[in-house]
Structure formats: structure tokens, C-alpha cells
C-alpha positions as CSV (number, residue, x, y, z in Angstrom):
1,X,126.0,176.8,-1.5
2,X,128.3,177.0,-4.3
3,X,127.8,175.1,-7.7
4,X,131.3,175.3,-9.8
5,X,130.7,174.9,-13.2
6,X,133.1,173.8,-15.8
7,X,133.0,173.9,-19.6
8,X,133.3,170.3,-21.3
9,X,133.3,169.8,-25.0
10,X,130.3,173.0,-25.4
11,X,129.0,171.1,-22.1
12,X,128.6,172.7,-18.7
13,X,129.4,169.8,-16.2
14,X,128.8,170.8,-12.5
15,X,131.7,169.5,-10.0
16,X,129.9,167.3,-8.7
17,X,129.0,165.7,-11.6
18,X,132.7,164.3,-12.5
19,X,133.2,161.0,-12.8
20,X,134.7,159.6,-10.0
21,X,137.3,157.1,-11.3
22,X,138.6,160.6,-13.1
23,X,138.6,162.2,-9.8
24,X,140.3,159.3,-8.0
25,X,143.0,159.3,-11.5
26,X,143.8,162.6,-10.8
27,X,143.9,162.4,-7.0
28,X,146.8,159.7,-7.4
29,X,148.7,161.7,-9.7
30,X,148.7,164.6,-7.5
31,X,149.6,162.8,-4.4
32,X,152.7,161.1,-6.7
33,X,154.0,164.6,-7.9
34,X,153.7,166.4,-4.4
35,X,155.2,163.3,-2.7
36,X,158.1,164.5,-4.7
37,X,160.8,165.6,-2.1
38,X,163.6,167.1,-4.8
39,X,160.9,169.0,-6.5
40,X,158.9,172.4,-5.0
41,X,155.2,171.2,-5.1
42,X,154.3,173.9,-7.8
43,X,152.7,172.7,-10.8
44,X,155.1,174.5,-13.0
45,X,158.3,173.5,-11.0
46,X,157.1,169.7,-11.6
47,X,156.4,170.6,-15.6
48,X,160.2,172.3,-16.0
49,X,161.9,169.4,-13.4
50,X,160.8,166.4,-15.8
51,X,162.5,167.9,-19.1
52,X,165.8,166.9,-16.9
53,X,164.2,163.4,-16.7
54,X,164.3,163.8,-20.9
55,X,160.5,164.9,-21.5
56,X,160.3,167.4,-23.8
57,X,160.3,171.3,-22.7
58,X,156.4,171.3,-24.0
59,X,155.2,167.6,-22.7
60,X,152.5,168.8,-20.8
61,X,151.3,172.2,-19.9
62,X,150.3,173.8,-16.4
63,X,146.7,173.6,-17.5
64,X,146.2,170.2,-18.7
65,X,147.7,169.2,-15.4
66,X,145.6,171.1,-13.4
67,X,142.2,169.5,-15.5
68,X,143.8,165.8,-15.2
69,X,144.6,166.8,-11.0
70,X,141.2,168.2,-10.2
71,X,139.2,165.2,-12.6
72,X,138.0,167.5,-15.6
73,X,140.3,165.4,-17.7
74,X,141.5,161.9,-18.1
75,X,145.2,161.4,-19.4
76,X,146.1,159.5,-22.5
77,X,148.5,156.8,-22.5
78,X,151.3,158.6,-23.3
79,X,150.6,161.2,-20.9
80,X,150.0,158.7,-18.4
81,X,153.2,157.3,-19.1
82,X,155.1,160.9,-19.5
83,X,153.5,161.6,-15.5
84,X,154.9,158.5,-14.5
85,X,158.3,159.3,-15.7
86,X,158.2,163.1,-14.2
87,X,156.9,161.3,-10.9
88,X,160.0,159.2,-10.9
89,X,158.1,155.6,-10.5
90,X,157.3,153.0,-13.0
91,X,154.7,153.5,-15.7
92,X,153.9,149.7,-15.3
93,X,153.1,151.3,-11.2
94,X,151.2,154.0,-12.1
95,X,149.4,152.1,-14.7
96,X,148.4,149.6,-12.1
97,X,147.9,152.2,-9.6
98,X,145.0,154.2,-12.1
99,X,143.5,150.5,-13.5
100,X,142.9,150.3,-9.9
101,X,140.8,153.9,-9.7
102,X,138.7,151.7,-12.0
103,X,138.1,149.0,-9.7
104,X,137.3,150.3,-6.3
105,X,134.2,152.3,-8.1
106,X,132.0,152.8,-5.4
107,X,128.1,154.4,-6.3
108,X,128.0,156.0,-3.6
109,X,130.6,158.3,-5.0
110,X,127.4,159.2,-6.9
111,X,125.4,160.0,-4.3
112,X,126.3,163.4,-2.8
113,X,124.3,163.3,0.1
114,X,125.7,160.0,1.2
């Protein structure tokens, strides 16, 4: 078995240890920007397509996605907002859309055996 481990703020938070409203946050954005037909599903292809949507060049980097996507990190607001712009839907839709990661917590997302 293999343990991935992940440097948080000087912390080291095992995969499985993620919050899961973080995980579920990041699982909608990804599924918004690969849902993308006009776009190539790369990561950096999505970054470079929304400065034509009028983000700026340096609105998010390949990185910080990657953390929000994979649950290591939660977006701000105005990142949040920016990813609902690149994905081409409402921020008011994607806001509703992550409040809504909040309220379907489930403990057994805690539980890794079950």
C-alpha cells in the first residue's frame, strides 16, 4: 500500500486525510473545466483559454489548480468566481454547485474502510 503524503502549511497531511467537502470542491471544478468542448482538457490550455474570456494572463497558475482539483486546496472567492468565468457558467451556478459539496457531507467519507 501506498500512503501519498502532502506538505500543508509545515504539516504532512496523508491523502486520505483531506477533507472531503475539499475533495468534492475540486472534483466539480474539474469535471466543469474538462466538460469544456472548445478547450483541450490540459490544465495549461484551460489557464491560457480564460485570458480570452478577460482573466488576466497570471489569474491562476497550473499548480494552484492542480491543489484546488485534487482537494489539497480550497479556492477563494475570487478564484471561485475567476473558475467559474474560465468554465463558461455562472458564478452564482458554481457557487451553488460548491455550497452544495458542503451539504451532502457524508461521515462515511471519513471512514476509509467503509
Amino acid at each position: 500500500m501506498v500512503t501519498i503524503h502532502v506538505i500543508i502549511g509545515g504539516m504532512t497531511v496523508r491523502k486520505k486525510d483531506l477533507n472531503p467537502a475539499s475533495r468534492r470542491v475540486g472534483a466539480i471544478i474539474k469535471r466543469h473545466r474538462i466538460e469544456l468542448i472548445d478547450i483541450k482538457p490540459s490544465r495549461s490550455d484551460f489557464i491560457i483559454d480564460a485570458v480570452s474570456s478577460g482573466l488576466r494572463a497570471d489569474w491562476i497558475s497550473e499548480k494552484s489548480l492542480a491543489n484546488i482539483e485534487n482537494g489539497y486546496n480550497f479556492p477563494s472567492l475570487p478564484t471561485l468566481y475567476n473558475l467559474a468565468i474560465a468554465c463558461q457558467i455562472s458564478p452564482e451556478d458554481l457557487f451553488e454547485e460548491v455550497a452544495g459539496a458542503f451539504s451532502v457531507y457524508d461521515s462515511a467519507d471519513d471512514n476509509p474502510e467503509g
